[in-house]
C-alpha positions in Angstrom: 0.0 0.0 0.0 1.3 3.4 -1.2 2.7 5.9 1.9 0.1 8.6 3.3 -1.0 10.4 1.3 -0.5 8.7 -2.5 -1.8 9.8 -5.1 -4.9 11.9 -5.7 -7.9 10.1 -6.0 -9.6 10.1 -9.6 -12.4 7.8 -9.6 -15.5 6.5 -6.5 -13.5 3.5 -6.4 -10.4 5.2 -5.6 -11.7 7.5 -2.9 -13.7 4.4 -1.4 -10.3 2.7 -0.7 -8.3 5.7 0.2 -11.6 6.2 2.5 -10.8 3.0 4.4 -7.1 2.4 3.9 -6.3 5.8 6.0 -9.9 6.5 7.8 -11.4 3.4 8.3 -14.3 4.4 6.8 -16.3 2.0 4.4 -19.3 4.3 3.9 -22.5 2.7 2.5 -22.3 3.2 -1.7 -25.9 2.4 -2.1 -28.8 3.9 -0.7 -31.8 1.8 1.0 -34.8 3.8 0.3 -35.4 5.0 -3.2 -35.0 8.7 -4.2 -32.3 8.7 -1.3 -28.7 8.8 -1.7 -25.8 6.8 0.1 -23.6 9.0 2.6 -20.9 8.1 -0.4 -22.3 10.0 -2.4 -21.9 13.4 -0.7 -18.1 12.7 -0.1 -18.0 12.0 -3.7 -19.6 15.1 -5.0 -17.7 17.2 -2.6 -14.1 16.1 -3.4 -14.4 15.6 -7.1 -14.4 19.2 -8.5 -15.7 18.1 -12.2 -18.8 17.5 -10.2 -22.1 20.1 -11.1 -23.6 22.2 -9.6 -21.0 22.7 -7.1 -23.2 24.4 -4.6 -25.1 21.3 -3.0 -27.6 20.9 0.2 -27.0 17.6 2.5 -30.6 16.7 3.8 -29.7 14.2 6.5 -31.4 13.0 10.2 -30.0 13.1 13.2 -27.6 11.3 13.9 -26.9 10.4 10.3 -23.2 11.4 10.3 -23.7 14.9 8.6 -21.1 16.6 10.7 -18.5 13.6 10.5 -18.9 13.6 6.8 -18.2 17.2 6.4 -15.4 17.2 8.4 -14.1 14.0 6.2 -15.0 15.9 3.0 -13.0 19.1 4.2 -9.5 16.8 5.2 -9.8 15.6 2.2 -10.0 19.1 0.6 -6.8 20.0 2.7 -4.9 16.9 2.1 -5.2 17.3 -1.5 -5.6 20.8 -2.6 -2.4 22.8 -1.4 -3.8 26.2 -1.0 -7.7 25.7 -0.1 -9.4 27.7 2.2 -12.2 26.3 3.9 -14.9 27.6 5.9 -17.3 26.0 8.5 -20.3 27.9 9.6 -21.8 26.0 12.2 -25.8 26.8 13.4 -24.3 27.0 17.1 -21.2 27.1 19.1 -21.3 23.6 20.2 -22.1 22.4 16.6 -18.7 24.6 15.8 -16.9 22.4 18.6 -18.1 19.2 17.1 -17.1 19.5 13.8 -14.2 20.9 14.7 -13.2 17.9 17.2 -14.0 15.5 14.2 -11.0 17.5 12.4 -9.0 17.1 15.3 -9.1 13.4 15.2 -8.5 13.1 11.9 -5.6 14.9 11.7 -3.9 13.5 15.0 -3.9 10.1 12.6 -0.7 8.6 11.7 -0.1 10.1 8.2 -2.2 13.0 9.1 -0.2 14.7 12.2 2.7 15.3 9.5 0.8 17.3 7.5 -0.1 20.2 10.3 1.7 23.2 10.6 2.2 24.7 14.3 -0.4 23.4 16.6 -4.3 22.4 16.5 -6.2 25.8 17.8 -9.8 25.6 18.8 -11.0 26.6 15.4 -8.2 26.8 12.9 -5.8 23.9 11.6 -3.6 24.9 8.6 -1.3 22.3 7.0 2.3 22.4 5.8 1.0 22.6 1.9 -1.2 25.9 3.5 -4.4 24.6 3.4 -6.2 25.9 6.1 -9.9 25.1 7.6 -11.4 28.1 10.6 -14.2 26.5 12.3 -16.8 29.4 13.4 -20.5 29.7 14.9 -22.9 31.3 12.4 -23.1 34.9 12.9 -22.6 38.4 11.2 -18.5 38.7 11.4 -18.2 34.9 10.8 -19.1 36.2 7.3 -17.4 38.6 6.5 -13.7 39.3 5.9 -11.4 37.1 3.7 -13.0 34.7 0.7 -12.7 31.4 0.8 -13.1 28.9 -2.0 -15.5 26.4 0.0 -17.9 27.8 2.8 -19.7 24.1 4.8 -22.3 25.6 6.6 -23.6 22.7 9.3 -27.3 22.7 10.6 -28.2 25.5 8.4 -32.0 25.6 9.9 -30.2 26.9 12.7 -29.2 29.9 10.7 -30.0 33.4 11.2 -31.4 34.2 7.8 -29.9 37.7 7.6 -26.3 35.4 8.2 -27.1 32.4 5.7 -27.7 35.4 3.3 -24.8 37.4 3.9 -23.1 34.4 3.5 -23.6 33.8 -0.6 -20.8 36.4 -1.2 -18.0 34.9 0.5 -16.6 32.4 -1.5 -14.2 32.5 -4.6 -12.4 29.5 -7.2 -8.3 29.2 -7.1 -5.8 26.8 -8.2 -4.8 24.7 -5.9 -1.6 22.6 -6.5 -3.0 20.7 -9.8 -6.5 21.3 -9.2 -8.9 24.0 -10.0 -11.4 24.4 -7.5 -14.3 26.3 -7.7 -16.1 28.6 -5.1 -19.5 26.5 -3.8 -21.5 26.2 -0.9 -22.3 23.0 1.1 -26.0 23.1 3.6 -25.8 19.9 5.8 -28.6 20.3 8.0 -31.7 18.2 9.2 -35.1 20.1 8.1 -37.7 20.2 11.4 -38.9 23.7 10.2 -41.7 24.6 7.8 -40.8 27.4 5.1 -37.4 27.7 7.0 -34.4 27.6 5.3 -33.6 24.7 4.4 -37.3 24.1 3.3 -36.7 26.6 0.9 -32.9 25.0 -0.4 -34.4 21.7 -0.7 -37.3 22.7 -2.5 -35.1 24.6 -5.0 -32.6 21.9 -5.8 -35.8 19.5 -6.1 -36.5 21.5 -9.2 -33.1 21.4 -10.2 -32.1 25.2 -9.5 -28.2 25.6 -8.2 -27.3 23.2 -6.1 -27.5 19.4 -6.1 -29.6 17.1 -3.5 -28.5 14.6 -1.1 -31.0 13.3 1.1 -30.9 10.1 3.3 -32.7 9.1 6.4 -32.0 6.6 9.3 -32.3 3.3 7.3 -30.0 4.4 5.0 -27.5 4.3 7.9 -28.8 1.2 9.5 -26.0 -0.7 10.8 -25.7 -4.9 10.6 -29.5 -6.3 11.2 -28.9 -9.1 14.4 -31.9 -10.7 13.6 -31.0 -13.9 11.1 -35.2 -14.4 10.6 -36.5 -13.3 7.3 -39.6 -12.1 8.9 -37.8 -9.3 10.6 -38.8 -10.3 13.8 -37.1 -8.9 17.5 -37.4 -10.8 20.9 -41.1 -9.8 21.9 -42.5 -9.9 18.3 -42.2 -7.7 15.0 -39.1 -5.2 14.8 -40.5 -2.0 15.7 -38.6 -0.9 12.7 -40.1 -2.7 10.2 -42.7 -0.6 8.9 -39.2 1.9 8.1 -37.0 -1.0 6.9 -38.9 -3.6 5.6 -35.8 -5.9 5.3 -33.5 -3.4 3.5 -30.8 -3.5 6.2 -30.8 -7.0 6.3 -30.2 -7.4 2.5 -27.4 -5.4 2.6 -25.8 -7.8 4.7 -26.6 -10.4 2.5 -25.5 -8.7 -0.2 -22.1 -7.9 1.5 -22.5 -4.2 0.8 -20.8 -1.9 3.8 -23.0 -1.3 6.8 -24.4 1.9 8.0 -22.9 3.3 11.4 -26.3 3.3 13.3 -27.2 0.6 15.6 -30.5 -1.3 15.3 -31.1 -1.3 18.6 -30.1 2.5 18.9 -33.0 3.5 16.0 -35.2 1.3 17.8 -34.8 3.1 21.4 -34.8 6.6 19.3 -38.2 5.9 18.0 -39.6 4.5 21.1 -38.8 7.5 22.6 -40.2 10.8 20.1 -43.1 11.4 18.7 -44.2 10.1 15.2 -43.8 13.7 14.3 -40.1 13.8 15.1 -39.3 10.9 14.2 -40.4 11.0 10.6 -39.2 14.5 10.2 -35.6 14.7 11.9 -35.0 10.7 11.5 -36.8 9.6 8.2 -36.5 13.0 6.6 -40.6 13.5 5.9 -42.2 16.5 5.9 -41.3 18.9 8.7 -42.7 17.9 12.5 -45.6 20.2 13.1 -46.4 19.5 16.9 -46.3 23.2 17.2 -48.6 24.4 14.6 -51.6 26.0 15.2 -53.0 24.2 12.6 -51.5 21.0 12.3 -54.5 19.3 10.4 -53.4 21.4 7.5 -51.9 19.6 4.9 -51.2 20.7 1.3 -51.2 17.6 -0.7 -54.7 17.5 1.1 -56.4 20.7 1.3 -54.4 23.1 -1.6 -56.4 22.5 -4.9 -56.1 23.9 -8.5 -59.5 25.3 -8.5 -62.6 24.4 -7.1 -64.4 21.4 -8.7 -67.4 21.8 -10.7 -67.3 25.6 -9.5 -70.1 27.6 -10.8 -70.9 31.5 -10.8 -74.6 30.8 -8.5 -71.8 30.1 -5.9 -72.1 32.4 -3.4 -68.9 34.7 -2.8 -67.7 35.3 1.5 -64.5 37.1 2.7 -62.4 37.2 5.5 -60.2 40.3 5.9 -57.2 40.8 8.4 -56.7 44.8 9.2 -53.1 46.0 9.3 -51.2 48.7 8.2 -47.6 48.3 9.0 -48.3 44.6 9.1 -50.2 43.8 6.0 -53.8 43.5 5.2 -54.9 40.4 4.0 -58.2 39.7 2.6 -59.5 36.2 1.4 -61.7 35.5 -1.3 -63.9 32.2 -1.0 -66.7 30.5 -3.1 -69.0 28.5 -0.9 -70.4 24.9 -2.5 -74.2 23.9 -2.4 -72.9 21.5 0.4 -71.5 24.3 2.6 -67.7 23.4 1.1 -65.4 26.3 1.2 -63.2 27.1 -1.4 -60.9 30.3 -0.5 -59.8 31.6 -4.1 -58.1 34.8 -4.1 -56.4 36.7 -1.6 -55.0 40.2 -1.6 -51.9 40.8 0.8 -50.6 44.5 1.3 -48.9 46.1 3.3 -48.9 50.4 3.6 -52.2 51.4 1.9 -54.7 52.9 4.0 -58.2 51.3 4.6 -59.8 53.3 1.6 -56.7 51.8 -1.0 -57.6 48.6 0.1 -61.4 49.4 -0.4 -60.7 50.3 -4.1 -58.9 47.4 -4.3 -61.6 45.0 -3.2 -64.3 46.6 -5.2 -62.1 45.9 -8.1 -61.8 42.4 -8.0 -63.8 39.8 -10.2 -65.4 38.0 -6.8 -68.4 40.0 -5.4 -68.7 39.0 -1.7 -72.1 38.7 -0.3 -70.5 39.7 3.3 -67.2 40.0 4.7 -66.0 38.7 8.0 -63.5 41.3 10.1 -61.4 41.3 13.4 -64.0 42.4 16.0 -61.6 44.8 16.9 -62.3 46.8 14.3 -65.5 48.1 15.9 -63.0 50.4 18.2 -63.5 54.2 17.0 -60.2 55.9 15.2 -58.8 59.1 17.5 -57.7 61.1 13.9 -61.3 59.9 12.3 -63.9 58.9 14.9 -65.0 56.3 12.9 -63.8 52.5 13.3 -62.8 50.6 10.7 -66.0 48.1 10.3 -67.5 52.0 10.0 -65.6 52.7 7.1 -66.0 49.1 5.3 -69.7 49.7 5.7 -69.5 53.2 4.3 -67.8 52.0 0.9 -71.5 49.6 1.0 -69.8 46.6 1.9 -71.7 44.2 4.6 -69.5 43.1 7.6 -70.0 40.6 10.0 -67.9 41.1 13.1 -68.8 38.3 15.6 -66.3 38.4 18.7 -65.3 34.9 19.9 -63.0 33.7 21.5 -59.5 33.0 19.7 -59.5 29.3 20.6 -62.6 28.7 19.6 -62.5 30.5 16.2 -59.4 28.2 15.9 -61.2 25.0 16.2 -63.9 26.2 13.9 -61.3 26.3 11.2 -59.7 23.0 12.4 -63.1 21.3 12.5 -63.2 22.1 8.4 -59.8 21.4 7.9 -60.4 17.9 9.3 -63.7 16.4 10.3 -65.1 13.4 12.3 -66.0 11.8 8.7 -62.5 12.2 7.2 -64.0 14.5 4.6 -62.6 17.8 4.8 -64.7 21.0 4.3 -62.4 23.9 3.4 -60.0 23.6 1.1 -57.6 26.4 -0.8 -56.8 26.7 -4.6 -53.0 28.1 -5.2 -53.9 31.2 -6.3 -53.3 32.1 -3.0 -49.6 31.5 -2.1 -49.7 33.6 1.3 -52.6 31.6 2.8 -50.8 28.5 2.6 -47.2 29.2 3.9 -48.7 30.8 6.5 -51.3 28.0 7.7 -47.7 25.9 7.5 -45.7 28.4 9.6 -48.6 29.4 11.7 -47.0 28.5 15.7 -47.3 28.6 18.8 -44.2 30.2 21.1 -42.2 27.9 22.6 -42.8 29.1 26.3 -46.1 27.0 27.2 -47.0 29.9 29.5 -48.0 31.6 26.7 -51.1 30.0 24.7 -51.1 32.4 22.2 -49.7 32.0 18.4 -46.4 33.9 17.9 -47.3 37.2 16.3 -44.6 36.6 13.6 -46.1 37.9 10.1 -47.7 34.4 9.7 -50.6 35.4 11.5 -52.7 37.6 9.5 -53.9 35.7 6.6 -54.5 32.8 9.1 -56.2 35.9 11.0 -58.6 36.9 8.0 -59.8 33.0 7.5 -61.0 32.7 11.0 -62.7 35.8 10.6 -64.5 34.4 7.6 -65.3 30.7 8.9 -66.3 32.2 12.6 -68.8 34.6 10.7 -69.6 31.6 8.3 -70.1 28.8 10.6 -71.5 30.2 14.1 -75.1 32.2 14.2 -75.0 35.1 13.6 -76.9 38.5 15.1 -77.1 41.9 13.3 -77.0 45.1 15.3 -76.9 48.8 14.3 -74.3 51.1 14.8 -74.1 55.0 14.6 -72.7 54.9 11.0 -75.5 52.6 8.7 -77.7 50.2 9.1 -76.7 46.3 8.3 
């Protein structure tokens, strides 16, 4: 076997056995689950600079070896590129010390600790050909000062966004020693978060814009399956991770294909001890856990529709409107079936415009509303006008319902459509309204349970103006005068 380090690697073959002759690491080649890729294939893409797009995202679970990986990828970078400069963002300053003790171990290896130049510092290590790696927590100065050709930003959903954008302009291509290497981002990161960030990085390398795709979950890591019975089966009956595995680990062994680095009966305590909802989020990498969510029965493949089916103009036209003025003003559209389904088609979202702009505004669109349902609020006079706001609505000959109730039970009225006892929903939301449903998705509660409140985040108000409309819609309803018009 050729002395540390040999010679460059040029094809996955290559890299696989320099992988294992000087880390010990046979990483799975092949993924279990399809649409998933193999931890390889990441280390392959990273170090290989003929690779495109350069930029990639690494959408892993926990646990899956994401920060191991990218500290492999970036020794590997150091070892073979004289010259690179590498960057690690990391989401927090203990994911910073993590990656950066993976580094240290590596390069304390024999072969390794005669590459370094000076000493190991708690977030630097430069090497005798000058490559150098500065391990950092995300933040605003961690971004800014010299370029670097490769920027590995770990846990990226931990990311302040004003920092993950800063961070697009840091990076630049060099030679280094006989390879050309090209500025490019790497996200590792699980994804826990609806419309966070890296919902938004994996959604735009889905549709193949900038950056390439790596995605594997925890029975793509599966270690060595114990259990020699075909029928999967553990001591007190079926392995609780069958419905997830269905086999695959076990033929991979059978197959003699390199194990994963997770213990079966590790998995098996890690889902025994989360919900379904973290579990298929953070460890089978499923849609994001949404324990939190105000509305968690909300569900786009479910409830977000082209247009409404069989939709006629005798449908009658509601609204729900949402007053703001810093905030926006959000006001919903919806066409109610013959069997009391509700269709919300059209929403208007502004932000700035005063309550007669957004009058205009709504007078001018195609859907004439029979009624529209506002914040009760809105009742409260104005110290510049001395009229309130349902005042002025009324005024412009528009008919407002107002009904005050409570905001948990105006919740569960639009929860009760979303999802009933029958399993046939009742409210459902054509894509012409884009605002509506990221914000249903990203509509929280605060983490302090003191509070039982929703976060008043800028996801609120178009969630705001379809409670208006469904409490106004689905509870009786009493008219009363006021000193302004009649109703």
């Amino acid at each position: 076997m050729y002395d540390f380090p040999g010679p460059i690697p040029t094809t996955d073959d290559e890299l696989a056995a320099w992988l294992e002759r000087w880390l010990a690491l046979a990483s799975p080649r092949e993924a279990l689950i399809e649409g998933h890729n193999a931890p390889f294939d990441y280390l392959a893409h990273a170090f290989f600079e003929d690779r495109s797009p350069r930029d990639c995202v690494v959408w892993a679970n926990r646990g899956g070896g994401k920060t191991f990986l990218g500290a492999v990828a970036t020794a590997m970078d150091m070892v073979f590129k004289p010259g690179i400069e590498i960057r690690v963002l990391a989401g927090s300053l203990e994911q910073a010390r993590r990656m950066q003790a993976h580094l240290r171990d590596i390069f304390e290896r024999d072969g390794f600790e005669g590459m370094v130049e000076g000493r190991i510092t708690e977030r630097r290590i430069r090497l005798t050909n000058t490559s150098c790696v500065e391990t950092l927590a995300q933040s605003q100065t961690s971004v800014r000062g010299t370029r670097v050709q490769k920027l590995r930003c770990d846990e990226v959903e931990l990311f302040d966004r004003a920092v993950w954008e800063a961070a697009q302009l840091v990076t630049r291509s060099k030679e280094c020693g006989p390879v050309r290497v090209r500025g490019a981002i790497e996200c590792l990161s699980t994804m826990h978060i609806p419309y966070g960030i890296m919902h938004e990085l994996v959604g735009a390398a889905i549709e193949g814009r900038a950056r390439r795709l790596f995605r594997w979950g925890v029975v793509d890591t599966l270690g060595p399956c114990p259990d020699d019975d075909h029928q999967c089966l553990a001591d007190e009956g079926p392995c609780p991770l069958a419905a997830e595995c269905a086999g695959l680990a076990k033929a991979r062994d059978r197959r003699a294909m390199p194990p994963g680095h997770t213990a079966i009966p590790d998995a098996i305590g890690m889902k025994a001890r989360v919900s379904p909802e973290v579990w298929n989020a953070e460890m089978l990498c499923l849609r994001p856990r949404r324990s939190d969510c105000v509305l968690p029965e909300f569900d786009p493949r479910t409830h977000v529709v082209e247009r409404p089916p069989d939709v006629s103009a005798a449908w009658p036209v509601i609204a729900g409107m949402d007053f703001g003025i810093r905030s926006p003003t959000v006001v919903l559209w919806a066409r109610l079936s013959p069997d009391g389904v509700v269709y919300v088609v059209r929403e208007h979202a502004r932000a700035g415009l005063s309550l007669e702009q957004h009058a205009e505004i709504i007078r001018a669109a195609p859907e004439r509303f029979e009624w529209i349902g506002v914040d009760p609020a809105g009742r409260n006079r104005s110290i510049q006008t001395g009229a309130s706001d349902v005042q002025r609505l009324r005024h412009h000959g528009f008919v407002v319902r107002d009904a005050r109730r409570p905001l948990h039970e105006g919740i569960e009225l639009v929860r009760a459509r979303l999802r009933t006892a029958d399993g046939r929903p009742r409210l459902f939301i054509t894509r012409d309204c884009p605002t509506l449903i990221e914000s249903l998705e990203r509509y929280r509660y605060p983490p302090n349970p003191e509070n039982p409140n929703p976060e008043k985040d800028g996801h609120d108000h178009a969630p705001d103006a379809l409670r208006y409309m469904i409490q106004n819609l689905d509870e009786p309803y009493r008219t009363r005068r006021d000193n302004y018009t009649d109703r």
